[in-house]
N, C-alpha and C positions, 0 to 999 in steps of 0.2 A: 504494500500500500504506500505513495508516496505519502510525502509532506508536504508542508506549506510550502509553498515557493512565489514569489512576486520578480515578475520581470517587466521591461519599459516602467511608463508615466503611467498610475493611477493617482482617484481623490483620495484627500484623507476621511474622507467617509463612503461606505457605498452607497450608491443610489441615490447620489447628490450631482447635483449639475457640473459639469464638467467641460470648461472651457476650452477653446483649441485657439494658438493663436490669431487665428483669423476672424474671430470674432464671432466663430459658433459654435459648438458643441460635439465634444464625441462620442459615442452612442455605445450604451451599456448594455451585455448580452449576459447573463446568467446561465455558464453551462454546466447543468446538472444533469444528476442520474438519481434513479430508482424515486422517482416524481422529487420530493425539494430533501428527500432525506438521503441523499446519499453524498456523494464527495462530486464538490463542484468548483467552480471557477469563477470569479466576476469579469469579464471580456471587454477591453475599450476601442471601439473601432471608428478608426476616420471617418465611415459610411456606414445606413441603415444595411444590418448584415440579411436584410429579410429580401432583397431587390434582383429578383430572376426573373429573366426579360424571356423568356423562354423555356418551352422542355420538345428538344428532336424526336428524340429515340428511345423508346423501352425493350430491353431484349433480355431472355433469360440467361443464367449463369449457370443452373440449377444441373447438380452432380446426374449423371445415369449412373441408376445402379444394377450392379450386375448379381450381387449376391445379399440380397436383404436379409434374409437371415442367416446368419454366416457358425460355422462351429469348426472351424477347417485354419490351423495354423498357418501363416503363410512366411515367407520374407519376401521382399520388394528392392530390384533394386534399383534405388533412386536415383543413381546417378546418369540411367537410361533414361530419362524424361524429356524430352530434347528441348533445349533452349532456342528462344524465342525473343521478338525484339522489344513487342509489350510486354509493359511489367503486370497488365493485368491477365494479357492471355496466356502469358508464361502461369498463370496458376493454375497447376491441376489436383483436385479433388481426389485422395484415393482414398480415404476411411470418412464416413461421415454417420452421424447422428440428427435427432433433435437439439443439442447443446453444441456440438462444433462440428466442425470442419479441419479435418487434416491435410494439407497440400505441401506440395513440394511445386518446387517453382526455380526457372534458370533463365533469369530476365537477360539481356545483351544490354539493352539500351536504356538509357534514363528517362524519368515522365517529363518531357517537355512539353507534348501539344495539350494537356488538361492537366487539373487536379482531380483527387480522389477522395472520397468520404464516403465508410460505410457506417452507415447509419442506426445497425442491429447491432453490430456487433463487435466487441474487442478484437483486437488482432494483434498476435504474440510473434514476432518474425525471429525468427535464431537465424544469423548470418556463418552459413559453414564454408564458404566462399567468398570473395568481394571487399570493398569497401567502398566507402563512400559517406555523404550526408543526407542522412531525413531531415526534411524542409516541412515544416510546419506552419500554423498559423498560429500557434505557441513558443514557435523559435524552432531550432536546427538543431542536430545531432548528431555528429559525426560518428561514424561505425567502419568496424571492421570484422573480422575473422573472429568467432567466438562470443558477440554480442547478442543479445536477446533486445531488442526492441517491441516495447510496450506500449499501443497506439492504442488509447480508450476511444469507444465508438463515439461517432460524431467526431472527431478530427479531421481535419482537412491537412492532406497532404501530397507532399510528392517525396523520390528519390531518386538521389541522382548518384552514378555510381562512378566509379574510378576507370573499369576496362569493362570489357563484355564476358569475363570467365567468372558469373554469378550463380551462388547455388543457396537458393534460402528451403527453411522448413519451418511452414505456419501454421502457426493452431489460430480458427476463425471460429471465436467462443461469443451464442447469446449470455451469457453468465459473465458477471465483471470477475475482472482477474486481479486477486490480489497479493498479497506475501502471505505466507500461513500467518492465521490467528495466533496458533503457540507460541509463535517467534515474536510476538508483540506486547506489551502491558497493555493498559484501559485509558492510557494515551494514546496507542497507536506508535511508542518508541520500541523501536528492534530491540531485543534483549540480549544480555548478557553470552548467551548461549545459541542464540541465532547462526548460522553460518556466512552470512553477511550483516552488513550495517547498514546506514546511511551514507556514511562515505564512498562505498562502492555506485551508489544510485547516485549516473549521470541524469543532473535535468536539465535543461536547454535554459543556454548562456546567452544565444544569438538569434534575438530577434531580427525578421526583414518586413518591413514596414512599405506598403505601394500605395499609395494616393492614386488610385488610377480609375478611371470609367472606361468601361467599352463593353465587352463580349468575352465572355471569360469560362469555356467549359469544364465544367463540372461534372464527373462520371459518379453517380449516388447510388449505392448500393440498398437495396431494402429490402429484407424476403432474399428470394433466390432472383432477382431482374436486378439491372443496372439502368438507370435512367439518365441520357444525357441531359443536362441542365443550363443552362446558357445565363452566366450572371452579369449581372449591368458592373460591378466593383469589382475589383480585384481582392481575390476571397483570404489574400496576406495584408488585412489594413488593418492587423493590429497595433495598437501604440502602447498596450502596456495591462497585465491581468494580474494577478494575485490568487490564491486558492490549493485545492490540492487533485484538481482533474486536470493531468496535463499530459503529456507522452514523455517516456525514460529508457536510458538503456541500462543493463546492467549485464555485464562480461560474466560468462560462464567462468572465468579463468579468476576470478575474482568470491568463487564459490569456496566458501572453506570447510572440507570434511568431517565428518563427525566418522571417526574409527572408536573400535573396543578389543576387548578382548577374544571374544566369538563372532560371528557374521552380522553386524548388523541388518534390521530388517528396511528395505522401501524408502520408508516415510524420512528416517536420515537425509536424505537425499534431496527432499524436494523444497519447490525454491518458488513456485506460484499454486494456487488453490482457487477453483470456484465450490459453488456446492454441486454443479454435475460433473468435476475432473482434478486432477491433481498434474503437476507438472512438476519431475524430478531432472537433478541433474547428478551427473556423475562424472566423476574428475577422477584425477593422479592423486591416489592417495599410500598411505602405507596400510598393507592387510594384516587381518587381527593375529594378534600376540599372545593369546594361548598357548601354552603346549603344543596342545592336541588338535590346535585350530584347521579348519578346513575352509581357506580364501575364499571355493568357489562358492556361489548362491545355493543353500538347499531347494529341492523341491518343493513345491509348493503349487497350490491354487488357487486362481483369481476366479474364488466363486462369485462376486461380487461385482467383477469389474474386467473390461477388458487391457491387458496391457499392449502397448505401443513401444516400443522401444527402436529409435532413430541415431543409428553409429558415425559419430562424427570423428575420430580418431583414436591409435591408440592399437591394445592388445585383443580387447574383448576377449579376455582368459576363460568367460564359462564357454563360447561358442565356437561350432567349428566351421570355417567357410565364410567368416561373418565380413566384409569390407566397410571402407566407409564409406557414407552414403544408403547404405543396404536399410531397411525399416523389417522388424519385425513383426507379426501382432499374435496375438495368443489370445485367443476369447474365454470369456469366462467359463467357467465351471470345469476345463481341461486342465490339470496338473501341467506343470512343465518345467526344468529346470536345466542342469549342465548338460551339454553335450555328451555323448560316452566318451571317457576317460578324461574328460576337464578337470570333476573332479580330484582323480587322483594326477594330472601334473600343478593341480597347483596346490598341493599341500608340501610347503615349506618355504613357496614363495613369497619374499618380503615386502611386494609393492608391485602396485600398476599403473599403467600408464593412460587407462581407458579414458575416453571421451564422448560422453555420449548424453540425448537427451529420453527419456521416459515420460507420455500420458498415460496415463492409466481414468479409462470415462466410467463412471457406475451405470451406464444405459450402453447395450453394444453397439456395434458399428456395423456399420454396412461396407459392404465393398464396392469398390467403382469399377466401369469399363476400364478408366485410366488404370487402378491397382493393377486390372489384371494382364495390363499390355507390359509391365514391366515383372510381372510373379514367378517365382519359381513353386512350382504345383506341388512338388513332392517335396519341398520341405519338413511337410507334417511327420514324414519318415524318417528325418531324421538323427529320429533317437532310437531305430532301431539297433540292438546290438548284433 
């Protein structure tokens, strides 16, 4: 969950008149969530932010799916998705729910001819590829290689990248995304014990401010359609907000592990929570220091919940065949654990190198046409011995 944060010119009160030197007024927008009780922003903008001179185009985005009820392990590998030169068509859909959306995406080119705002829903981007800046109407964000970018719904943005060798993995969650509750007091302050802080959460330093009138496309996402939108202002005329709804990034590499004595369970790990998902990270850590400890994952089942798990770099010591880029998913109520023989090579080992992100949804997923263009079918096999 961030914090307060104030960036540009605001009043010293809200909802008081607010002069511009030109002898008018700059226009206060309140952006909130979950109706007026949830974490919001007071917005100052050079122009009425309400002025669309138009709308072209409605067209759907909405996933095919190929396997709605799915019980069948798979891995995917993502690195086969082929890049593309939009950044919004480069997104494809391969596990989806009523609560999100799973994509992998490998954009070439930067949003120059529109901005973007989807309007349902948070979206969590991990950059396993790339760098560059998210352009905001909140300010900019420079990212790289191992960043998690946090863009709460209703955000206008763009991004603009450094080369065209771009590989993201996004979760597109109706449910707001925030840090675990555990890892916080009844302030909202990260705890003692948390595996990040506040100093790790990047929040946007650089505002870009346009005074500008004309024709301005806006691609708005609502439901599963995209609606082009054609605004009279330019939809970056902010001069200055205050609040705690804004977009952040915070670097996987900047996650610090929670290790023991025996195998830690899951929940260690994870690093964002709605109430339909959990979002874990996994790093280079040292493995546990028991005697008799056994590094790799026990067996276990996600009767509860399907897990996701997305290989960003590293060893990946429980599995065998696993690349980076590869996704796996294991649906609920199937056991599933080490490879054969993972297990036994890594008991004595002192540390890994893994890199990797984990969803785990409590509603299962569906599989897409896209999943299955990239599947290997016999996975499920194995763990045959």
């Amino acid at each position: 969950m961030p914090f307060y944060h104030k960036l540009g010119k605001i009043p010293p009160k809200r909802h008081t008149q607010f002069e511009n030197p030109n002898g008018g007024f700059y226009y206060e927008q309140l952006f909130g969530t979950i109706g007026f009780d949830g974490m919001s922003s007071n917005i100052y903008h050079e122009h009425r932010p309400t002025q669309v001179a138009a709308i072209k185009n409605q067209y759907s985005v909405a996933p095919k799916i190929a396997k709605p009820n799915n019980m069948q392990s798979y891995r995917f590998r993502g690195f086969e998705v082929a890049a593309e030169d939009d950044f919004l068509e480069s997104r494809k859909i391969v596990l989806t729910n009523s609560d999100c959306h799973i994509i992998l995406a490998a954009p070439r080119k930067s949003t120059t001819e529109y901005f973007y705002k989807n309007t349902d829903a948070d979206e969590l981007l991990f950059v396993h590829k790339g760098s560059g800046k998210l352009r905001t109407f909140l300010g900019n964000l420079d990212f790289k290689y191992g960043d998690y970018l946090l863009i709460p719904r209703g955000i206008i943005y763009k991004i603009d990248f450094d080369s065209e060798d771009n590989r993201l993995f996004i979760v597109e969650s109706t449910r707001p995304i925030y840090t675990p509750k555990r890892y916080r007091n009844w302030f909202g302050q990260l705890l003692e014990h948390s595996p990040f802080c506040e100093r790790d959460i990047r929040q946007p330093q650089e505002l870009e401010t346009h005074n500008e009138k004309g024709e301005f496309l806006m691609k708005v996402k609502k439901g599963s359609d995209i609606f082009d939108m054609v605004y009279a202002t330019h939809p970056f005329d902010v001069v200055g907000y205050d609040g705690f709804n804004y977009p952040y990034a915070f670097s996987i590499h900047d996650f610090e592990p929670i290790t023991g004595r025996v195998h830690q369970p899951p929940p260690v790990h994870q690093t964002f929570e709605t109430d339909a998902f959990v979002v874990c990270s996994f790093v280079p850590r040292l493995y546990d220091y028991h005697p008799k400890a056994i590094p790799a994952p026990y067996n276990h089942s996600n009767i509860d919940s399907d897990e996701v798990l997305y290989y960003v770099d590293g060893d990946f010591m429980s599995r065998n065949d696993v690349d980076a880029g590869h996704i796996s998913l294991h649906p609920a109520g199937i056991p599933h654990g080490p490879h054969p023989g993972a297990m036994e090579r890594s008991i004595g080992l002192k540390e890994t190198e893994e890199l990797a992100v984990m969803v785990d949804t409590f509603k299962p997923l569906q599989v897409t046409e896209e999943a299955l263009k990239i599947a290997d079918e016999d996975y499920f096999t194995s763990w045959l011995e």
